[in-house]
N, CA, C and O atoms as a GROMACS GRO file, in nm:
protein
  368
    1UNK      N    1   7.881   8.655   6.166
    1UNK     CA    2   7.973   8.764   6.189
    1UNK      C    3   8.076   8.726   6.295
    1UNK      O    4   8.196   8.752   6.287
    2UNK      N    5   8.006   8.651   6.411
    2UNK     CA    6   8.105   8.606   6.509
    2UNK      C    7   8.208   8.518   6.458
    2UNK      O    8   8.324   8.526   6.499
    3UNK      N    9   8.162   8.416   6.348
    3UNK     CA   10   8.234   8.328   6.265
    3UNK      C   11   8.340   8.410   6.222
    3UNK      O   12   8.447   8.350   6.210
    4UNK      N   13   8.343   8.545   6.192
    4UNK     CA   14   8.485   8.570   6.081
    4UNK      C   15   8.557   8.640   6.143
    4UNK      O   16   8.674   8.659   6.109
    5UNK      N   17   8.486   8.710   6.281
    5UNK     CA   18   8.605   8.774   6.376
    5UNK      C   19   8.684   8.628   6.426
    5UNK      O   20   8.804   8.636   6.402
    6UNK      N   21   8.662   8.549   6.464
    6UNK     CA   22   8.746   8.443   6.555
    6UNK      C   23   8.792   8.368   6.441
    6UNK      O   24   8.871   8.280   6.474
    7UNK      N   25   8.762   8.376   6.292
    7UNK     CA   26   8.877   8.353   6.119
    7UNK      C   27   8.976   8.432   6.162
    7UNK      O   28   9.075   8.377   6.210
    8UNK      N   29   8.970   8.570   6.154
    8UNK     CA   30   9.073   8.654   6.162
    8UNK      C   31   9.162   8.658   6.252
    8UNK      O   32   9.276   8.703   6.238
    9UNK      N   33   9.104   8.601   6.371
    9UNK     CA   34   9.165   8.590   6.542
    9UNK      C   35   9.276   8.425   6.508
    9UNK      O   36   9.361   8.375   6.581
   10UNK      N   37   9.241   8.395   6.415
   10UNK     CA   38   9.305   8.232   6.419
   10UNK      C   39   9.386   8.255   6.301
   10UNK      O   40   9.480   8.177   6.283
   11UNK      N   41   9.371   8.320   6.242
   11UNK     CA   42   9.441   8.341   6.116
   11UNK      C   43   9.595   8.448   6.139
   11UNK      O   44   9.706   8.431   6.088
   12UNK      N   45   9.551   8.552   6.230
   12UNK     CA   46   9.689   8.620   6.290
   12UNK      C   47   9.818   8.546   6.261
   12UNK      O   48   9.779   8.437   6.217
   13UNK      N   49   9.921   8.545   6.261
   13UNK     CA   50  10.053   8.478   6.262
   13UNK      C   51  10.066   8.494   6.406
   13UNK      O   52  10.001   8.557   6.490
   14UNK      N   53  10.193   8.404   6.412
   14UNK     CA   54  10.247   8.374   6.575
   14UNK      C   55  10.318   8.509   6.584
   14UNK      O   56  10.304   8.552   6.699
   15UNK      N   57  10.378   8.581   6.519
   15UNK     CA   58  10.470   8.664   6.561
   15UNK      C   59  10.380   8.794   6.610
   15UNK      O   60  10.430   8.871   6.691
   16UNK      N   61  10.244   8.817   6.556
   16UNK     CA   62  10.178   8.910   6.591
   16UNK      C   63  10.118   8.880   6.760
   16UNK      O   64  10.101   8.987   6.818
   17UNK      N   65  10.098   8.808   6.813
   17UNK     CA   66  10.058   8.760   6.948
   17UNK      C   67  10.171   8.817   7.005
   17UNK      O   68  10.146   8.934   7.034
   18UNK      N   69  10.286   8.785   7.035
   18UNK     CA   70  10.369   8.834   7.110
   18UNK      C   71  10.407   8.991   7.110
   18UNK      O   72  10.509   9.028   7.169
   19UNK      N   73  10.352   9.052   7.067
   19UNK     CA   74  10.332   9.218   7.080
   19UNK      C   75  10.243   9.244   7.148
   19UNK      O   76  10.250   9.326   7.240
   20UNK      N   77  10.114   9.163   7.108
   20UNK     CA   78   9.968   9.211   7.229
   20UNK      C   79   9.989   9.161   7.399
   20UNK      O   80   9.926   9.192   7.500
   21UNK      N   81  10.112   9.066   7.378
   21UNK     CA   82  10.168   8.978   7.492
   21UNK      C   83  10.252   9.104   7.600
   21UNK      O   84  10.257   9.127   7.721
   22UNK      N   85  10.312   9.164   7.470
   22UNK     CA   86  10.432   9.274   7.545
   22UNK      C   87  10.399   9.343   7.591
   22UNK      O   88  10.425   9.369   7.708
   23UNK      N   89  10.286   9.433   7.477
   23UNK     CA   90  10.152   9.564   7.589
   23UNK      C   91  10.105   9.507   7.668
   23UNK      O   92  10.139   9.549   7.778
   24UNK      N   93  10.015   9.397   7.673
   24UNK     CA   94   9.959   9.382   7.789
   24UNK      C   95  10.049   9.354   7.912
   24UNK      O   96  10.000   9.376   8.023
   25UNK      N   97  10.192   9.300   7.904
   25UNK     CA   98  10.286   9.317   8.017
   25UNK      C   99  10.346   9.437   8.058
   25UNK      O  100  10.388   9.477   8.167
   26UNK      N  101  10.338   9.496   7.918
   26UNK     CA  102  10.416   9.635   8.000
   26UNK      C  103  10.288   9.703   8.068
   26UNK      O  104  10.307   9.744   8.183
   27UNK      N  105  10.185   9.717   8.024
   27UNK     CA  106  10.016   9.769   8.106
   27UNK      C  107  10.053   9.753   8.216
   27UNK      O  108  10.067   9.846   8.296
   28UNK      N  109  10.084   9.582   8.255
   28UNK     CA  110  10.039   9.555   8.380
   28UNK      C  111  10.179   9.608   8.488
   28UNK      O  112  10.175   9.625   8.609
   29UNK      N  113  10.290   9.624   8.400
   29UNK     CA  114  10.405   9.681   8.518
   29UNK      C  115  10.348   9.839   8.516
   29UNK      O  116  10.358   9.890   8.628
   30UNK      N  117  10.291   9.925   8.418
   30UNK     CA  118  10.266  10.058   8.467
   30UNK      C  119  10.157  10.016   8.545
   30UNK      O  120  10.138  10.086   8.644
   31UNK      N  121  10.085   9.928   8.531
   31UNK     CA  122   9.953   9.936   8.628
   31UNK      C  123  10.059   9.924   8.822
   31UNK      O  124  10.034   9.990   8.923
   32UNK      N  125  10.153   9.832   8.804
   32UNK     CA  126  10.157   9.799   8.885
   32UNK      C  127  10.265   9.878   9.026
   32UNK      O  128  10.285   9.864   9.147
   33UNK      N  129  10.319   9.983   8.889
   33UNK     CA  130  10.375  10.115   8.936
   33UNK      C  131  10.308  10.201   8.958
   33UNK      O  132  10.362  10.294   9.017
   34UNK      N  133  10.176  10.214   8.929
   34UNK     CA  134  10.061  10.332   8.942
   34UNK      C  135  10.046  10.283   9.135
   34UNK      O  136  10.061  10.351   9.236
   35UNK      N  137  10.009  10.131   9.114
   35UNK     CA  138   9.918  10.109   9.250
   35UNK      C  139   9.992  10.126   9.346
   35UNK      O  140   9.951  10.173   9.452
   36UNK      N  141  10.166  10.076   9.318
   36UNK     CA  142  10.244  10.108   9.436
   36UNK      C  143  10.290  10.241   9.457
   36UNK      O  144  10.376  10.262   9.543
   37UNK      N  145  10.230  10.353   9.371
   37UNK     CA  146  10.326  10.457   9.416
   37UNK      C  147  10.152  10.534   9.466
   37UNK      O  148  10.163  10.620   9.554
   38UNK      N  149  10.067  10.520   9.438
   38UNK     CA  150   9.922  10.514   9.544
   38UNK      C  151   9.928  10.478   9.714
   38UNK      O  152   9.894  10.544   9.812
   39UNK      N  153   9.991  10.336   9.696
   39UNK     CA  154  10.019  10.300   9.818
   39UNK      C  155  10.089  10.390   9.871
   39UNK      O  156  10.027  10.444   9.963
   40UNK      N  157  10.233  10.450   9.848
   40UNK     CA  158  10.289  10.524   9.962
   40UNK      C  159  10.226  10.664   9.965
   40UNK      O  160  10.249  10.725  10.070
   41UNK      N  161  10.157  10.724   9.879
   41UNK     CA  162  10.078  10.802   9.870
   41UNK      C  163   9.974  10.845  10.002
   41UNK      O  164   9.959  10.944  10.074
   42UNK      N  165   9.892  10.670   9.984
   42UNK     CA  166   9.810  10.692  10.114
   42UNK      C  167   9.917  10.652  10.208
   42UNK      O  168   9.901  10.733  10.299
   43UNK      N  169   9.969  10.612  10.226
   43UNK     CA  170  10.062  10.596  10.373
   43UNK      C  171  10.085  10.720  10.408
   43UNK      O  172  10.069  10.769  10.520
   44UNK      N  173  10.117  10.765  10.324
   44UNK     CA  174  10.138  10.956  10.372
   44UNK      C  175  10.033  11.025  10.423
   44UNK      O  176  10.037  11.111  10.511
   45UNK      N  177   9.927  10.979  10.356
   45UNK     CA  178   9.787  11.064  10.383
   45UNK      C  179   9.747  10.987  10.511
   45UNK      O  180   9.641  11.033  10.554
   46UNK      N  181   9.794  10.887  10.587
   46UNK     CA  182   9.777  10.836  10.693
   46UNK      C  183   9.817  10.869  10.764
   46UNK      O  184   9.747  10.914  10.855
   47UNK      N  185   9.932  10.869  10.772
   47UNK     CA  186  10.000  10.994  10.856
   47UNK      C  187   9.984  11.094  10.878
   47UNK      O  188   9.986  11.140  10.992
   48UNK      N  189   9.957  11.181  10.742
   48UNK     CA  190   9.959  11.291  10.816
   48UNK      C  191   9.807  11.282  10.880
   48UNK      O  192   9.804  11.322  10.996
   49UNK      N  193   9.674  11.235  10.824
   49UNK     CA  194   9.575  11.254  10.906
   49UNK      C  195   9.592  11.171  11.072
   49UNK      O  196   9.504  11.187  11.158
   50UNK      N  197   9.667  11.118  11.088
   50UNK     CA  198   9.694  11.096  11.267
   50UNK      C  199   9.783  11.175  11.338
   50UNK      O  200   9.808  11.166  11.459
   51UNK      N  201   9.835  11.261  11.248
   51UNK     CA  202   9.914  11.374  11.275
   51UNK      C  203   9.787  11.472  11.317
   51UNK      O  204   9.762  11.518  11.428
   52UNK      N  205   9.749  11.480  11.252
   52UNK     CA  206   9.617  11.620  11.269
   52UNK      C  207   9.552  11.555  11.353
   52UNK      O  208   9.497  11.627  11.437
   53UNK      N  209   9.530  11.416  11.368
   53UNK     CA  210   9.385  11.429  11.515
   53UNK      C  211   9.480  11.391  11.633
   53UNK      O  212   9.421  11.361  11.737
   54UNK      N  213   9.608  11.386  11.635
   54UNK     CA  214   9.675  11.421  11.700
   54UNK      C  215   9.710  11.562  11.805
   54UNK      O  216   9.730  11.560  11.926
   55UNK      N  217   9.709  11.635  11.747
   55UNK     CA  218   9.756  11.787  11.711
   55UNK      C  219   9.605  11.819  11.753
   55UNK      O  220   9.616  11.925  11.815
   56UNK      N  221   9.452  11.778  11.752
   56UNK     CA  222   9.360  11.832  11.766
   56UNK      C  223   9.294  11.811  11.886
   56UNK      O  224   9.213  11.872  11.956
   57UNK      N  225   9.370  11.674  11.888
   57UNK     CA  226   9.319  11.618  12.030
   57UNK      C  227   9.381  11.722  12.136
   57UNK      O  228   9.309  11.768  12.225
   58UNK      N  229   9.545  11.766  12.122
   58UNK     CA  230   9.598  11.818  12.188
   58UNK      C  231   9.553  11.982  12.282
   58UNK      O  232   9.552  12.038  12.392
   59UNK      N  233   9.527  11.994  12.162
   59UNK     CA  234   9.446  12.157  12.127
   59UNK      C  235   9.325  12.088  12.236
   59UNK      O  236   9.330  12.136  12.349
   60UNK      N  237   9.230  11.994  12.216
   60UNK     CA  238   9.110  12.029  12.239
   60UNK      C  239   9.130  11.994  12.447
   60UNK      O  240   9.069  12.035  12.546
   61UNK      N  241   9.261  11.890  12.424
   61UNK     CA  242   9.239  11.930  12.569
   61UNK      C  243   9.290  12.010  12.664
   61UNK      O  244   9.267  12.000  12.784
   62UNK      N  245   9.394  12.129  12.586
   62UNK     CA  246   9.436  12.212  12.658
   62UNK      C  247   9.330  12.317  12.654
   62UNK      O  248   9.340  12.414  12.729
   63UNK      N  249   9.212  12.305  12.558
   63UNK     CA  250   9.122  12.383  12.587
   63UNK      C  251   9.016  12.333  12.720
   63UNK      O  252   8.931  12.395  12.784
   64UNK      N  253   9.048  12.243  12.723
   64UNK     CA  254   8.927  12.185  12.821
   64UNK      C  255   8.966  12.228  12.955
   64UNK      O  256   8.900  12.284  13.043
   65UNK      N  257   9.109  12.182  12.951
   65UNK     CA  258   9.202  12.269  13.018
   65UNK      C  259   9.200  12.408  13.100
   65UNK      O  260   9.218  12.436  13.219
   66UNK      N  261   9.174  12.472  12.998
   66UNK     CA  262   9.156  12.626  12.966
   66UNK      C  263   9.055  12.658  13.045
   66UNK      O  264   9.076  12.743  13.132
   67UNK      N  265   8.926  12.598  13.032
   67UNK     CA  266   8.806  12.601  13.058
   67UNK      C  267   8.779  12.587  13.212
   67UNK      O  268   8.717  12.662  13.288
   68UNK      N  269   8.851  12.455  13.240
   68UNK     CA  270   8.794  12.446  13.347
   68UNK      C  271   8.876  12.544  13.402
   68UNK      O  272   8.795  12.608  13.469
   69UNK      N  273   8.986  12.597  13.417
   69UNK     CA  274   9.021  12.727  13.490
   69UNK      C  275   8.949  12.835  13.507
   69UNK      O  276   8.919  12.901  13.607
   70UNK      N  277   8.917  12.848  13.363
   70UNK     CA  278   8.809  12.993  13.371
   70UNK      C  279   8.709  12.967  13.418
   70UNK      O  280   8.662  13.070  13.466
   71UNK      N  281   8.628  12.860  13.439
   71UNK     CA  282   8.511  12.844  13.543
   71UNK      C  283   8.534  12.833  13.639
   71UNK      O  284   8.455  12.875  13.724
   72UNK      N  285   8.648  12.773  13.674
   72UNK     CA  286   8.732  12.789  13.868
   72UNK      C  287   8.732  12.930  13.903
   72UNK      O  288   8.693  12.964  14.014
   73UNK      N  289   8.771  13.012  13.822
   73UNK     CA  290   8.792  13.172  13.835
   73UNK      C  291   8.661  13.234  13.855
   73UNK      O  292   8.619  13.310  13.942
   74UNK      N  293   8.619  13.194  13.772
   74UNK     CA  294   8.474  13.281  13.784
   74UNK      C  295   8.366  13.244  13.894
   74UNK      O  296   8.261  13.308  13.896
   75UNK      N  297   8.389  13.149  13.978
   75UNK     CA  298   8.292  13.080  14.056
   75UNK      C  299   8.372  13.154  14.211
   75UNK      O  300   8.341  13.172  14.329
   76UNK      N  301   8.491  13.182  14.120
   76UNK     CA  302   8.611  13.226  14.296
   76UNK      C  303   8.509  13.374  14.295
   76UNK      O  304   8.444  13.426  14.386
   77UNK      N  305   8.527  13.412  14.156
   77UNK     CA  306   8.493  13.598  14.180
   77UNK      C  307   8.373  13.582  14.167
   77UNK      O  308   8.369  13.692  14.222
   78UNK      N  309   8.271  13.557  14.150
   78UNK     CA  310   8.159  13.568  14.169
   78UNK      C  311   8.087  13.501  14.379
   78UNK      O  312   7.981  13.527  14.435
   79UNK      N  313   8.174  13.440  14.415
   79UNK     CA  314   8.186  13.374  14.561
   79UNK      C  315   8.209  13.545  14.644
   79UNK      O  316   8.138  13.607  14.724
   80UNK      N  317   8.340  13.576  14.577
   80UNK     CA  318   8.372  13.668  14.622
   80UNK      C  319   8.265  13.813  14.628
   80UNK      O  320   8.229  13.882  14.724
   81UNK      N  321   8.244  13.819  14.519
   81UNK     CA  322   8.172  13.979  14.479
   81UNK      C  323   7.992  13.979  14.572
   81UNK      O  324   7.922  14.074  14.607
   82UNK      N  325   7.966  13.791  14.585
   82UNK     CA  326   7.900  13.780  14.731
   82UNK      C  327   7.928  13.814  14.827
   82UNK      O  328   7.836  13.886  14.866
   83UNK      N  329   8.004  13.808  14.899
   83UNK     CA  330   8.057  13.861  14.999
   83UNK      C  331   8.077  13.972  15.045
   83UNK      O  332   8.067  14.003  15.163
   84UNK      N  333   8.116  14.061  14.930
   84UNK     CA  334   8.160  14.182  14.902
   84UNK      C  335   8.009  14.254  14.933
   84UNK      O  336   8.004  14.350  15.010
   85UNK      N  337   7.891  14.203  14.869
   85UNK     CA  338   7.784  14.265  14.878
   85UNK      C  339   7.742  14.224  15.021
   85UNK      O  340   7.738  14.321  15.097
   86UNK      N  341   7.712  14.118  15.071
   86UNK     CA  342   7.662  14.086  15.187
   86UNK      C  343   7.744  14.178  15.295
   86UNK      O  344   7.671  14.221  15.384
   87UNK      N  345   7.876  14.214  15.302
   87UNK     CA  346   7.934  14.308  15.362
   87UNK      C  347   7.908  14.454  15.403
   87UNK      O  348   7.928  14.520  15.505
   88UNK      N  349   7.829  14.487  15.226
   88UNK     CA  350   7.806  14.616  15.236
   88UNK      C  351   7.625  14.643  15.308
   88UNK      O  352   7.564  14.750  15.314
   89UNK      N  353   7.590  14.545  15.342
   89UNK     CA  354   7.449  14.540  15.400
   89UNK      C  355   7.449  14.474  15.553
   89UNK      O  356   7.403  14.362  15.571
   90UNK      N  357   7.499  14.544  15.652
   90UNK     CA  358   7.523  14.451  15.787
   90UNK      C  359   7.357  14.414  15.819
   90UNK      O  360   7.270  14.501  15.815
   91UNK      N  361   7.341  14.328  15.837
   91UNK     CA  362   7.193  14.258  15.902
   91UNK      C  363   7.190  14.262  16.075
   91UNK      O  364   7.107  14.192  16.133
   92UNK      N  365   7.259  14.322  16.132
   92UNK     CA  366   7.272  14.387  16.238
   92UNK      C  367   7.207  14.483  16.299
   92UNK      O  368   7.247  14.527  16.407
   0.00000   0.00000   0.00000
């Protein structure tokens, strides 16, 4: 059976090869327009994801930011609202 597929494969004319020649070249230019337009694709998706941990980093340290203020604050008023009580109890 293998014998009469590779008859038929040898038997083709020359002019029929150069068509399977053409698809498979034109394949390989759409292949090769698929991969490059992928490429700028992810270039984009690169960007923008360093855009976002950009942008997150930013966020996370104006929260940290944030934070440590509000624990500066709260350590002032709670210092304070000590005081306030120790005041109202003279040990005198």
């Amino acid at each position: 059976m293998a014998e009469k597929h590779a008859e038929q494969f040898s038997s083709q004319s020359h002019t029929e090869q150069p068509y399977w020649k053409r698809a498979a070249d034109e394949q390989l230019a759409r292949m090769a327009s698929m991969l490059e337009e992928a490429g700028r694709l992810e270039g984009k998706m690169f960007a923008y994801g360093a855009s976002a941990i950009e942008e997150a980093s930013s966020m996370m340290k104006g929260s940290l930011g944030k934070a440590g203020e509000l624990s500066a604050e709260w350590r002032r008023l709670a210092l304070e609202a000590a005081r306030r009580s120790a005041e109202m109890f003279p040990l005198s």
